[in-house]
N, C-alpha and C positions, 0 to 999 in steps of 0.2 A: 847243698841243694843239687841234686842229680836230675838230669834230663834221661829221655828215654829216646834211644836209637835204635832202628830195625836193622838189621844185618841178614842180608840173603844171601846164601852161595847158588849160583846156579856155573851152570857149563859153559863153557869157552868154545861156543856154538853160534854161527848166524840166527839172529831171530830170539834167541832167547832173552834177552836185556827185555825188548820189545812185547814181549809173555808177561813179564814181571808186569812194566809198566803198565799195561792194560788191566790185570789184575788192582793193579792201586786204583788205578782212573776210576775202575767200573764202581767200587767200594766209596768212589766219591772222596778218596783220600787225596789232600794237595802236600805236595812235596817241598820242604821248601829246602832244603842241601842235601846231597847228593856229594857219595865217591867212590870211586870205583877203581877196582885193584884185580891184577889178572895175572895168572900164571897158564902156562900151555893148556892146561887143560881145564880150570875152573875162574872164573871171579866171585869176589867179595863185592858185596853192594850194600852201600852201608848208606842208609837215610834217615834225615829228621823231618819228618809229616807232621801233620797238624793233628792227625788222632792215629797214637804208633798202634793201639791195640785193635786199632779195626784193620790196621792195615796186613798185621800181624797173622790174625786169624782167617783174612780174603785170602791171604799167602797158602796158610797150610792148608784149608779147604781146599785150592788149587795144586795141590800136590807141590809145595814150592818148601825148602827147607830155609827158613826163618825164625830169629828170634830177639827179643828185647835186651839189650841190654843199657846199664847205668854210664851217661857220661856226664862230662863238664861244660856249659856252656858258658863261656867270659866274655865278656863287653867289656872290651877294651877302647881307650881313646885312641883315632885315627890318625896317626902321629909318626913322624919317626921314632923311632925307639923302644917304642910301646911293649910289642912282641918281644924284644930282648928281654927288656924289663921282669917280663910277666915269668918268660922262662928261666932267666937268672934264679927268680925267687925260688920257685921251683925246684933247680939243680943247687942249689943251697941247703936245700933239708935231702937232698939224697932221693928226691921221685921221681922215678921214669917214667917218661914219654912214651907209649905205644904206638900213638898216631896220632894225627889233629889234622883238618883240613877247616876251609873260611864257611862262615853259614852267611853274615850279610855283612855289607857296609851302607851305613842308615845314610841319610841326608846332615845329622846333627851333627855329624864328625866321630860317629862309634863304630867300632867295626867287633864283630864278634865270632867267633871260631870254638868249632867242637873239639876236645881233649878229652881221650882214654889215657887215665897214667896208671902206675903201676896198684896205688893205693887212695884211691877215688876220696873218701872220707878224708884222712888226714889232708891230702890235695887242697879238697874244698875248705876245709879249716885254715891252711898256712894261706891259702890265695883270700878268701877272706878277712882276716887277721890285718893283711896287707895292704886292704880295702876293694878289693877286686869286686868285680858285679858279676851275680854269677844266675842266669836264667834258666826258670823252668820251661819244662812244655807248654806251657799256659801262657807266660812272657814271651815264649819263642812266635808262638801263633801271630801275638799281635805286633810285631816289627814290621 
């Protein structure tokens, strides 16, 4: 089960994060994680919204270069160890990690984080197999 992520590149510019972000606002789009990645002269902006396809299309109507793509979203128990665990299983069958940064930690003791690996499908099969909880866009909304 894949989630869908917006990823925007804009410029390594005052004021531009701040273009984006109004663009989502105006579209009534709510954000709910966010990360941001920068080199001299561009960032990567990578978000999970509650409706990525709206958010998607305010983008490129606004001249902004975005687009969807498929990740992982796991609810994990809030725990030590948890994280190791999860990535052990992982580097067991040989999947690499691209990125991942944290989306929430709930009240009940779960905490969940977004993951691009190298082969998304098999990913979600070994993590699942393993009893992993893995959220849609739809699950993502209502935490």
């Amino acid at each position: 089960m894949q989630a869908k992520q917006l990823s925007v590149f804009i410029e390594n510019r005052e004021g531009r994060l701040d273009e984006v972000l109004a663009v989502i606002k105006s579209a009534g789009v709510n954000i709910l994680s966010l990360s941001l990645a920068d080199t001299s002269e561009y960032g990567l902006l990578r978000l999970i919204v509650n409706d990525p396809a709206a958010a998607d299309a305010a983008l490129k109507t606004n001249g902004f270069s975005s687009m969807l793509t498929g990740v992982l979203v796991v609810r994990l128990d809030n725990k030590v160890g948890s994280l190791q665990d999860f990535l052990g299983i992982l580097a067991k069958e040989k999947i690499n990690l691209e990125y991942m940064y944290g989306l929430t930690i709930e009240n009940g003791g779960k905490a969940s984080l977004v993951i691009k690996a190298s082969d998304l499908d098999k990913a979600a099969s070994i993590l699942l197999k393993a009893g992993a909880e893995l959220l849609s866009n739809e699950d993502i909304v209502k935490l």
